[in-house]
N, C-alpha and C positions, 0 to 999 in steps of 0.2 A: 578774304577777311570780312567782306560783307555781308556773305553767308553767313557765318558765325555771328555777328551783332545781329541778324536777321533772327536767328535760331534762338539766339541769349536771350533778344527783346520778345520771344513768344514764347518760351520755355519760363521765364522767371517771371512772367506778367500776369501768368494764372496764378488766382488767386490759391495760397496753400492753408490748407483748412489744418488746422491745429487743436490741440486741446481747449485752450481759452481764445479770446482775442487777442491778450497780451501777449503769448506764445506765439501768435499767427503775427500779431505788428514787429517782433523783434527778429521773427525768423527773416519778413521780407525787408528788413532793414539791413538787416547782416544781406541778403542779396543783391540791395543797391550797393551795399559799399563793397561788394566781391564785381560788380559791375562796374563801379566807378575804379578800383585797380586795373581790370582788364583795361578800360577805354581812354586809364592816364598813360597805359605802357605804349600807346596805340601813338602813329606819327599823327603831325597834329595836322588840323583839316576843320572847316567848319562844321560838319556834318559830328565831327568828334566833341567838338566845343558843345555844341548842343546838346548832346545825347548827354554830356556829363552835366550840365547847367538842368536839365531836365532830369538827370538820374538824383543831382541832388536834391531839388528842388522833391522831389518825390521821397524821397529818406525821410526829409526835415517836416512833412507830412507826420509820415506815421513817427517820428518822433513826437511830435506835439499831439497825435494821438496819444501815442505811449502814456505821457505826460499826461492829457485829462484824465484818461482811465485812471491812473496812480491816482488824481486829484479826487476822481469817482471814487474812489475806492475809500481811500482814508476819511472819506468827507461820512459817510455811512461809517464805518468803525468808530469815529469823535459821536457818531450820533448817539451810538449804543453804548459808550463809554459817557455818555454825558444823562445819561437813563439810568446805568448802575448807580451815578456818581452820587443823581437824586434819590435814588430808593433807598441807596447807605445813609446820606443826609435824614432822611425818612426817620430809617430805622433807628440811628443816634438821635436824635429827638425824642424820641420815643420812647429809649430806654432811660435817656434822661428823665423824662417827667416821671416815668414810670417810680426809679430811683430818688428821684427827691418828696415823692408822694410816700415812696417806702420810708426814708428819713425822717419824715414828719411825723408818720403814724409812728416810728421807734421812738422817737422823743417824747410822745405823746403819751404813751407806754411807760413810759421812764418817770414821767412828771406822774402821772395816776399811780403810782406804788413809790411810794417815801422808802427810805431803811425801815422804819418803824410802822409799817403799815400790817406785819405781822398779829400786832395788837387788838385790829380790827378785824382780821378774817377770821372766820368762822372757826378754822381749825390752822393749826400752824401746816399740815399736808398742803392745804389749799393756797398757800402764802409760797410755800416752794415751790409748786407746779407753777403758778403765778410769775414769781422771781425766773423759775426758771424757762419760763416761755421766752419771757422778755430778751432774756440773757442768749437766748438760741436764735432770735429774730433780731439782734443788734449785731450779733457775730455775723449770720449771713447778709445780712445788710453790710457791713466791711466787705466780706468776701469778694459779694458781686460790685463792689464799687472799684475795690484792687483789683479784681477781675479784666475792670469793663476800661481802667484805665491804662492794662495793658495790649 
């Protein structure tokens, strides 16, 4: 029987190289606690008591590895989710100003040609292309604001 904890404790202490790290801390986790079943089934003895207070103690390790890496991990993903967060923020500002600058200028637009402003242009053509500018820059100004509020 001591051959075997002999054999267990040198067989499963080499380190087992895995894809990631986290792959390597769960695999040797899953082998302390295939170690720690073996050494509960086992009569009891000090040399038992130990090996298992030490096989735990060794688990609870690479669980709190486990655990920082996770912490590593999600701390970088909040970093770059918090960089989108600002560049959307960015980009919503931006289309705000842009949009309440377009506002002004259609108001502005709207206030420079009366109904009867016809009277005064040159030719009545020029009064409709006029009218109708306005009228095509006030609708896409709707558009983009329905647009941008959905």
């Amino acid at each position: 029987m001591v051959v075997i904890l002999f054999l267990f404790y040198f067989i499963f202490r080499s380190p087992i190289y895995a894809v990631t790290e986290a792959d390597s801390i769960s695999a040797q986790i899953e082998i302390y606690a295939t170690k720690l079943t073996v050494l509960r089934k086992q009569k009891n003895s000090l040399s038992k008591e130990l090996d298992i207070i030490n096989t735990t103690y060794s688990q609870t390790e690479l669980k709190i590895k486990q655990t920082e890496l996770s912490i590593k991990i999600l701390t970088q993903e909040i970093d770059i989710l918090n960089q989108d967060i600002a560049k959307l923020d960015n980009s919503i500002n931006q289309t705000t100003l842009y949009l309440l600058e377009r506002i002004k200028q259609s108001y502005r637009l709207s206030k420079k040609m009366p109904p009867y402003a016809f009277i005064f242009s040159h030719t009545f053509n020029d009064y409709l292309n006029q009218h109708k500018y306005i009228s095509i820059v006030q609708l896409n100004n709707r558009q983009n604001i329905e647009k941008d509020e959905t």
